[in-house]
VOPAGU-2260 file (C-alpha; in pm, 1 decimal, decimal comma):
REM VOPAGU-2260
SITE   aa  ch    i         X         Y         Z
SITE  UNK   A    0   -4463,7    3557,5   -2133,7
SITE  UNK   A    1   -4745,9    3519,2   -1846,7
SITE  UNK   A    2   -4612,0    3645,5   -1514,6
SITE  UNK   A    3   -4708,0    3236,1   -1380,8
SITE  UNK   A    4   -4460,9    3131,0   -1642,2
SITE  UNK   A    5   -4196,7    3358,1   -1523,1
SITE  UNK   A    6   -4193,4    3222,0   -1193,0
SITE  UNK   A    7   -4257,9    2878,9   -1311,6
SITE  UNK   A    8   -3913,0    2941,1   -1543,1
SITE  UNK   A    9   -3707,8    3110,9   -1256,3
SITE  UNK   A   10   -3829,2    2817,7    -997,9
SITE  UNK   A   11   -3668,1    2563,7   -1238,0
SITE  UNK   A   12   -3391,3    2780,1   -1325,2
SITE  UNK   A   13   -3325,1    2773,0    -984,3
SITE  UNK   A   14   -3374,5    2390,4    -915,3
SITE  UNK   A   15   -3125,4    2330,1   -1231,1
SITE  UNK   A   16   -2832,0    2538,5   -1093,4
SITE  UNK   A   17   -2884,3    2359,3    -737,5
SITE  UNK   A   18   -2856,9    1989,1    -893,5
SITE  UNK   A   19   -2560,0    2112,3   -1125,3
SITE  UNK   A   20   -2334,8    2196,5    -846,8
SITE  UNK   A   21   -2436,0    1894,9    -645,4
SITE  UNK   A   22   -2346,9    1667,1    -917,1
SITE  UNK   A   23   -1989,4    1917,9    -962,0
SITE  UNK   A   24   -1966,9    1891,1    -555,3
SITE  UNK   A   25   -1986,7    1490,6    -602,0
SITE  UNK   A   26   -1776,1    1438,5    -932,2
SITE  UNK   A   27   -1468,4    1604,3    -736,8
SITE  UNK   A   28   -1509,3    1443,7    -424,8
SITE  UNK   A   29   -1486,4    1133,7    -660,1
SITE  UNK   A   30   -1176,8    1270,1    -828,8
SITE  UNK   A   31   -1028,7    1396,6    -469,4
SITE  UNK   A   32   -1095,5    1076,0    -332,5
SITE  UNK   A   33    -930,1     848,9    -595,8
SITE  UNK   A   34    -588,9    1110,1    -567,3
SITE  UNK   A   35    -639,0     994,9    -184,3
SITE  UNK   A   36    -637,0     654,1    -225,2
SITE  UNK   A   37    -362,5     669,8    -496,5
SITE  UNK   A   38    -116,7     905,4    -237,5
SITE  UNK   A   39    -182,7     684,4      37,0
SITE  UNK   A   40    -122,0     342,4    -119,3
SITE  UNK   A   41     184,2     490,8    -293,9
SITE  UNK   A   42     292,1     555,7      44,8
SITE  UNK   A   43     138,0     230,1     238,0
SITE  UNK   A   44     338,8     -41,6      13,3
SITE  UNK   A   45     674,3      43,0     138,4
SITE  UNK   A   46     575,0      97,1     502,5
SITE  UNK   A   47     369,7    -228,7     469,2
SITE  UNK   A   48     721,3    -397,5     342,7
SITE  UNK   A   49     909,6    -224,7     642,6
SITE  UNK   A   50     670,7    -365,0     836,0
SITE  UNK   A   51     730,0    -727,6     663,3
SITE  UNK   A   52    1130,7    -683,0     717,6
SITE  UNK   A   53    1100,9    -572,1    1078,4
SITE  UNK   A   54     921,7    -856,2    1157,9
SITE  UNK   A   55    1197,9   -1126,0    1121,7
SITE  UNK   A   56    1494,8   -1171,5    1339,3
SITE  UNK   A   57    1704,4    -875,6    1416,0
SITE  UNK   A   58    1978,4   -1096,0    1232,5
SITE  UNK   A   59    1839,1   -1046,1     936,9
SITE  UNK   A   60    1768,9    -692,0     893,6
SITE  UNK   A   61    1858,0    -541,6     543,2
SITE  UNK   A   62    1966,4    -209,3     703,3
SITE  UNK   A   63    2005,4     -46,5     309,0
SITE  UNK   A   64    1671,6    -199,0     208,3
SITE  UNK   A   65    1542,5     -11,8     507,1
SITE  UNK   A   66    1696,4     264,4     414,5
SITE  UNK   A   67    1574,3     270,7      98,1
SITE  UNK   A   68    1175,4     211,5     161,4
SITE  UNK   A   69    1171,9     435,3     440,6
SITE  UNK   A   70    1345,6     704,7     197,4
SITE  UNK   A   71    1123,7     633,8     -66,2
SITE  UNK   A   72     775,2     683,8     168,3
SITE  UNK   A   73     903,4    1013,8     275,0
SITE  UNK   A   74    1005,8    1131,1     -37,7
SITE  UNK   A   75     641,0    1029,3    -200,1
SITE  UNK   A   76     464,2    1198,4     100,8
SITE  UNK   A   77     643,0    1510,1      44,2
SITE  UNK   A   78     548,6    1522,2    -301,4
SITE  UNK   A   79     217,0    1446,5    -255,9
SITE  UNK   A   80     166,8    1648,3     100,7
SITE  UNK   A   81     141,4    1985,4     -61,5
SITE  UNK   A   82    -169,9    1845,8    -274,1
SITE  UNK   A   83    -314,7    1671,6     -37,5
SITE  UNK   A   84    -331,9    1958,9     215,4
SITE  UNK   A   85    -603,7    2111,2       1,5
SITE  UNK   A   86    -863,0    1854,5      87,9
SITE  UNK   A   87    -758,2    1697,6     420,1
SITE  UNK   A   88    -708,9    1863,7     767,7
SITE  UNK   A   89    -307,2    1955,5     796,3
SITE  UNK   A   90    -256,1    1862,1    1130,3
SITE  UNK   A   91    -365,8    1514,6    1027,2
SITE  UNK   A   92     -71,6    1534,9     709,0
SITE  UNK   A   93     181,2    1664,5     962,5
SITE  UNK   A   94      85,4    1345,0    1192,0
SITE  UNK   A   95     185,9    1146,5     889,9
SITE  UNK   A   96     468,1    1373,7     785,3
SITE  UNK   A   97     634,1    1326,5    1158,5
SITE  UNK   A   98     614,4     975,5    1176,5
SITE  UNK   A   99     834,8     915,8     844,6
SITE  UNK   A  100    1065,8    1128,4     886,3
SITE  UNK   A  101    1095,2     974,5    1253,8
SITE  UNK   A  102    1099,3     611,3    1079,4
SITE  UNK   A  103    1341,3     716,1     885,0
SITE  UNK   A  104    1577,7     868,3    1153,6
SITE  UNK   A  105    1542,1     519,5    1396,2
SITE  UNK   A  106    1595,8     299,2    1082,9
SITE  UNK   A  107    1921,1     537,0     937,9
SITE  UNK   A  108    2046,2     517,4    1288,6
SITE  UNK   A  109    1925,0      94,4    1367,0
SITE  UNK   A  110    1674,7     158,2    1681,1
SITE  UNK   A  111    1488,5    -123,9    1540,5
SITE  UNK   A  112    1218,3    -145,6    1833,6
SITE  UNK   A  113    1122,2     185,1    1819,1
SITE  UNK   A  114    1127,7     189,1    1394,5
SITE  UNK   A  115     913,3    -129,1    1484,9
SITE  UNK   A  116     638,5      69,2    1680,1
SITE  UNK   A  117     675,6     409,7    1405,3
SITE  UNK   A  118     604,8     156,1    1177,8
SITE  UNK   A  119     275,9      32,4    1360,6
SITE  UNK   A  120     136,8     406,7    1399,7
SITE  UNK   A  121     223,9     507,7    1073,0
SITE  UNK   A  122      -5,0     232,7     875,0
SITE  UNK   A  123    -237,8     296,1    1149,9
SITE  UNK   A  124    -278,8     686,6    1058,1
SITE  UNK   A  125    -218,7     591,1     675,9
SITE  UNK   A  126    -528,3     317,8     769,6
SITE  UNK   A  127    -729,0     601,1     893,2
SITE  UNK   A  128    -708,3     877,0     643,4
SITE  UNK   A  129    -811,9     611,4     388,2
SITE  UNK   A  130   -1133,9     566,5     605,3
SITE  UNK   A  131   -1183,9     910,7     713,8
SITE  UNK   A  132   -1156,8    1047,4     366,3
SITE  UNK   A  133   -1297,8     769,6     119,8
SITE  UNK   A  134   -1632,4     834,1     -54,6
SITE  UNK   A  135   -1878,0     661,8     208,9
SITE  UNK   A  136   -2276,5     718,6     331,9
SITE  UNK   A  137   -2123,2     752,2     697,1
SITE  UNK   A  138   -1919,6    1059,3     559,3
SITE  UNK   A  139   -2170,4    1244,3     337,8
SITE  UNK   A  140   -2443,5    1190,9     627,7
């Protein structure tokens, strides 16, 4: 083999490796992304119901129902959390982390104004790890 062939083989070599681990790099941001999206909507359909109870009249509060979403959210976060902390900032998953476990305390002990307000914070930083973390041009740029 000519020495010009040699460097035209290396060169490609070369180019080859760099496009396999981009497209690696790419198929599990895909694959960390969809885990993302699963974790957080597990988690965002009872806060989102919550949310729906806590909006009628104090009256009519299901204080067991509560109980039991608010139970449920926490209990899916914390299975998910230790995953999730591989790919996403932690102080942004202890954010999260607080603010169930403080829903949960103010619904378990019927501060319904304040579980009102957790409830608004916590599908706001829910809402924004779904943005900040989805597969976007704004994120890989």
């Amino acid at each position: 083999m000519s020495e010009k062939r040699k460097l035209d083989f290396l060169k490609y070599k070369h180019l080859m490796i760099a496009i396999i681990i981009i497209i690696i790099v790419i198929i599990l941001d895909i694959i960390f992304e969809n885990y993302t999206r699963q974790s957080i909507q597990k988690i965002n359909n009872p806060i989102e119901k919550i949310s729906r109870i806590l909006e009628k009249k104090q009256e009519e509060y299901d204080a067991k129902e509560l109980e039991k979403l608010s139970k449920m959210a926490t209990d899916e976060w914390e299975k998910r959390e230790k995953i999730l902390t591989c790919f996403i900032e932690h102080e942004e998953i202890e954010k999260v982390n607080v603010k169930l476990h403080l829903l949960n305390t103010e619904i378990k002990n019927g501060i319904w104004t304040d579980a009102k307000s957790t409830t608004s914070e916590t599908k706001q930083l829910v809402k924004y790890l779904n943005i900040k973390h989805g597969l976007s041009l704004q994120n890989i740029f």
